[in-house]
DRENDO-1510 file (C-alpha; in Angstrom, 1 decimal, always signed):
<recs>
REC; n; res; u; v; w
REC; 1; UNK; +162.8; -56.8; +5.3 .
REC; 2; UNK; +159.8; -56.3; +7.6 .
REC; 3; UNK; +156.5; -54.3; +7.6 .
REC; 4; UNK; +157.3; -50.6; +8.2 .
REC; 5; UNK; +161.3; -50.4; +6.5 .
REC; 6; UNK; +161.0; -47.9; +4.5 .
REC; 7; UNK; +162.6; -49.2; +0.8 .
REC; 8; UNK; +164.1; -48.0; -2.5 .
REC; 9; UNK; +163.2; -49.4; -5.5 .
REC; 10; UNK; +165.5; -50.8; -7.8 .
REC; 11; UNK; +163.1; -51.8; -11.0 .
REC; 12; UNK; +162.9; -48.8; -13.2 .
REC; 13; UNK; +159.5; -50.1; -14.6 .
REC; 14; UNK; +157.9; -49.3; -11.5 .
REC; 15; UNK; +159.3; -46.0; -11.6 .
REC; 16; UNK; +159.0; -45.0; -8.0 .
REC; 17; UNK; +161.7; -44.2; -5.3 .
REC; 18; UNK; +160.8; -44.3; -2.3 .
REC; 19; UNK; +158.2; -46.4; -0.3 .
REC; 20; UNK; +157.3; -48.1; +3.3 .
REC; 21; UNK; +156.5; -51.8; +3.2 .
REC; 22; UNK; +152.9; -52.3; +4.4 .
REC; 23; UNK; +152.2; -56.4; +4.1 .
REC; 24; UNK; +155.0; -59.0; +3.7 .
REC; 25; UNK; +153.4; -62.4; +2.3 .
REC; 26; UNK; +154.9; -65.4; +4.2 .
REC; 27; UNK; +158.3; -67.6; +2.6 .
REC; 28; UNK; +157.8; -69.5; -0.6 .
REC; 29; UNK; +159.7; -72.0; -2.7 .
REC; 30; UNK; +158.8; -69.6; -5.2 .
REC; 31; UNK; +161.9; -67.3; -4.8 .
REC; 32; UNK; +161.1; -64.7; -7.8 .
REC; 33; UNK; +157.2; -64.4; -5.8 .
REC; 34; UNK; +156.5; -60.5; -4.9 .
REC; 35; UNK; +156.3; -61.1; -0.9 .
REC; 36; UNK; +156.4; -57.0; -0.2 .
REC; 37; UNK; +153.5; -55.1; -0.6 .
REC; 38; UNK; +154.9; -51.7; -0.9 .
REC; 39; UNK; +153.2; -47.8; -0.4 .
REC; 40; UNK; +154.9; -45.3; -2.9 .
REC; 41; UNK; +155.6; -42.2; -1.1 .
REC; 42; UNK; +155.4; -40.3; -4.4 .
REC; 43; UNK; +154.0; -42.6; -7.2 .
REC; 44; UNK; +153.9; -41.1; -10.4 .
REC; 45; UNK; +150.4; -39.7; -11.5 .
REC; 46; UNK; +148.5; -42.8; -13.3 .
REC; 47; UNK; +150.1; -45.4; -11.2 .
REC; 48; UNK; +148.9; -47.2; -8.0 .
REC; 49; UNK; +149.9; -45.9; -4.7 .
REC; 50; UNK; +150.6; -49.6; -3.8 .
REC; 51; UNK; +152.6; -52.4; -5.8 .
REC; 52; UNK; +153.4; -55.8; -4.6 .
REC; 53; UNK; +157.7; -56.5; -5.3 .
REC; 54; UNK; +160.5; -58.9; -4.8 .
REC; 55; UNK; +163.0; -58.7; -2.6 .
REC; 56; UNK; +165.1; -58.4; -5.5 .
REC; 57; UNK; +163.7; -55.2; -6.8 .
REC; 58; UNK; +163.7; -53.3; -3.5 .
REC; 59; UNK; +166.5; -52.0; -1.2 .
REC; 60; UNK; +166.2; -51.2; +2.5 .
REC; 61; UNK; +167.4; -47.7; +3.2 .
</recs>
């Protein structure tokens, strides 16, 4: 995934749906690291507009 795909999220903590990657952290050993900084298209009131995520929580529409 690259800056600019827009993404659905798959970790119903977060409880967003839809969002456009804005800042993607470089490669890591650390494979669980959140590398995707994300902009919720609709956040849910109380929540940030932005939320760093793993590759594993996210799905490129």
């Amino acid at each position: 995934m690259k800056v600019g795909d827009l993404v659905k999220n798959l970790d119903a903590l977060d409880r967003c749906d839809l969002g456009l990657i804005v800042k993607v952290k470089p490669p890591s050993a650390d494979d669980w690291l959140s590398r995707y900084l994300v902009q919720w298209l609709d956040p849910p009131e109380g929540r940030a507009g932005t939320s760093w995520n793993s590759d594993k929580w996210l799905e490129k529409v």
